[in-house]
N, C-alpha and C positions, 0 to 999 in steps of 0.2 A: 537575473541573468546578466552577468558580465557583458557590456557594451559592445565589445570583440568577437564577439559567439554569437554565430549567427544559430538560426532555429536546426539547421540539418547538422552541422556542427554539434551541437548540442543531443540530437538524437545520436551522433554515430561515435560520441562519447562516452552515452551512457553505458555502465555497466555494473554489474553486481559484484557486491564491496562485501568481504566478510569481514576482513578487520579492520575493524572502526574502534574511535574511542570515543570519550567525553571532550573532544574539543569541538567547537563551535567556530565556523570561519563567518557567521553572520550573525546577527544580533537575536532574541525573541524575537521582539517587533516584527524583521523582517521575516524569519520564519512563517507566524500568522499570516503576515502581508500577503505572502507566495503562498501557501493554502487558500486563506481567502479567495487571491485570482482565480487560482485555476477552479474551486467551485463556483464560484459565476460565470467563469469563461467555457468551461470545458461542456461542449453539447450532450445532448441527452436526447434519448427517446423524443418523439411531441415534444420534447421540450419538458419532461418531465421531471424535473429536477429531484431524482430519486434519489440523490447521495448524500449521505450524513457522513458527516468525520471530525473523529475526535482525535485531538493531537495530547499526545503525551511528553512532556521535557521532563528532564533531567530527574529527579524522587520520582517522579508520576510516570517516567518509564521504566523505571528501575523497581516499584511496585508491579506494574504489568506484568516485566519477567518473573517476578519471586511469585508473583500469582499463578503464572505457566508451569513454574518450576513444581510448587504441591501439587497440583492439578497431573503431572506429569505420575511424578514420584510416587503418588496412589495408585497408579495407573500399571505402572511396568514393574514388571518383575526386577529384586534387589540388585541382582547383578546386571542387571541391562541399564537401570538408570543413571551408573556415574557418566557413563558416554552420552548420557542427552543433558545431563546436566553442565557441562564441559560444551554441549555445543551453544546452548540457552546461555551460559555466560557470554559466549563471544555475540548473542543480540543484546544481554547485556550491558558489555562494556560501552554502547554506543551513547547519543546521546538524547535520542529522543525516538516514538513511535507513532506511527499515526493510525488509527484503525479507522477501515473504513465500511461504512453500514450502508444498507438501500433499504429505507420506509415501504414498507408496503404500500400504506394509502395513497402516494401519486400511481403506483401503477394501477391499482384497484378501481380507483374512477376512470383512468383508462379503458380499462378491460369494460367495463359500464358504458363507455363512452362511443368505445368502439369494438362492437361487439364479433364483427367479422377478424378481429386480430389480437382477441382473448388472451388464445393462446401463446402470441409471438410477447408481450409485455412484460415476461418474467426473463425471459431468454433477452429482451433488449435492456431491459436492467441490467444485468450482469453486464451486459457491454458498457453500457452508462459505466459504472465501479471501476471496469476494465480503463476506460477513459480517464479516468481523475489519477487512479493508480501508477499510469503512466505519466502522466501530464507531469505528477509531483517528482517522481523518480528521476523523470529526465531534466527539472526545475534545481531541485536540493541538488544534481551532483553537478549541473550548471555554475552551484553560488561556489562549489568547492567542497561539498559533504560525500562523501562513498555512502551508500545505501543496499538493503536488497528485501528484497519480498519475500515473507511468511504464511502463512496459512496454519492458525494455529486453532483454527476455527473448527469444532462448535465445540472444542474438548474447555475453549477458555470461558465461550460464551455467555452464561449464566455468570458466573462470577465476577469478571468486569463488568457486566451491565449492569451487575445490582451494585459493585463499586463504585463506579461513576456514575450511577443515577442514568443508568441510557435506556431507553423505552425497550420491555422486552422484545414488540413486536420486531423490533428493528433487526435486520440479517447482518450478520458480520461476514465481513467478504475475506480480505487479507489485510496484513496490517505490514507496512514500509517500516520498516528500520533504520536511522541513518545514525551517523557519528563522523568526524573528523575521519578523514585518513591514514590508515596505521598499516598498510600493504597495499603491494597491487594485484587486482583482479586477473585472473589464471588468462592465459590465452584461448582466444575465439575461436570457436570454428565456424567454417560456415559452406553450407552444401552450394553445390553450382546453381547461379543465378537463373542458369539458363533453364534450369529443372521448376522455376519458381513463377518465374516474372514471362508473361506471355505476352508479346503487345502485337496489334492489330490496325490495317488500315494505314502504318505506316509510312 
């Protein structure tokens, strides 16, 4: 993150980027770097460090979408798929993807561990994923990248997993898209705060 950008700054920044390209305003390296952090940094359950993620650059995102695309293209009827295919180019043209998964086995000894909140450890996973997903979102469009979140999940599932060698157990949650900036993000709306935010004690 830019020296200048502060953390809220940066949250009230962020936004969802359709048009992206293959430029890059940071290096690999740094790329890693900012994944890395935010999986070590970013909380979890117990402390359950349930998130896998695999980052895809440049060929190896560009496979991800051509493996969305047959997967699609089997799927829809002939007339329906140039428009999904038209939208899959614009994840595409970006410059890289990152999917992210939740292991079962940290929540599973959980659930063993603590038996009175079995139930809640599947549902606090997803929050965990929910966490990293944003962490990264609002990091890449920090460094200068447009990004937006997909959900291409479980029609990809099978496929990339057994592509990249990812353990089948593993759940795919959504996968971040990002690329250089090539537009800007549609205007926000935003429902009244007052209908939102409740504060008390005052």
């Amino acid at each position: 993150m830019a020296a200048s950008k502060t953390f809220m700054d940066a949250v009230k920044t962020r936004r969802t980027y359709y048009q992206i390209n293959k430029e890059a305003p940071i290096s690999d390296d740094r790329i890693e770097e900012i994944v890395k952090d935010a999986v070590y940094h970013t909380p979890s359950s117990f402390n359950s460090q349930s998130s896998r993620l695999v980052v895809l650059l440049q060929k190896e995102h560009d496979e991800f979408w051509d493996q969305v695309k047959t997967v699609l293209k089997a799927m829809l009827p002939e007339d329906k798929y140039p428009a999904t295919e038209q939208k899959l180019n614009g994840f595409q043209a970006g410059y890289g993807t990152i999917l992210f998964f939740e292991a079962p086995e940290p929540v599973q000894a959980l659930q063993k561990q603590f038996p009175q909140f079995a139930d809640h450890f599947p549902q606090w996973s997803e929050h965990t994923s929910a966490m990293h997903q944003y962490v990264l979102w609002t990091a890449l469009e920090a460094e200068g990248f447009g990004a937006n979140l997909q959900h291409y999940n479980p029609i990809i599932d099978q496929k990339a997993q057994t592509h990249w060698k990812i353990p089948m157990t593993w759940s795919l949650k959504a996968q971040l898209v990002f690329g250089g900036r090539a537009g800007e993000p549609g205007e926000k709306q935003f429902q009244p705060i007052e209908e939102r935010v409740f504060v008390h004690g005052k």
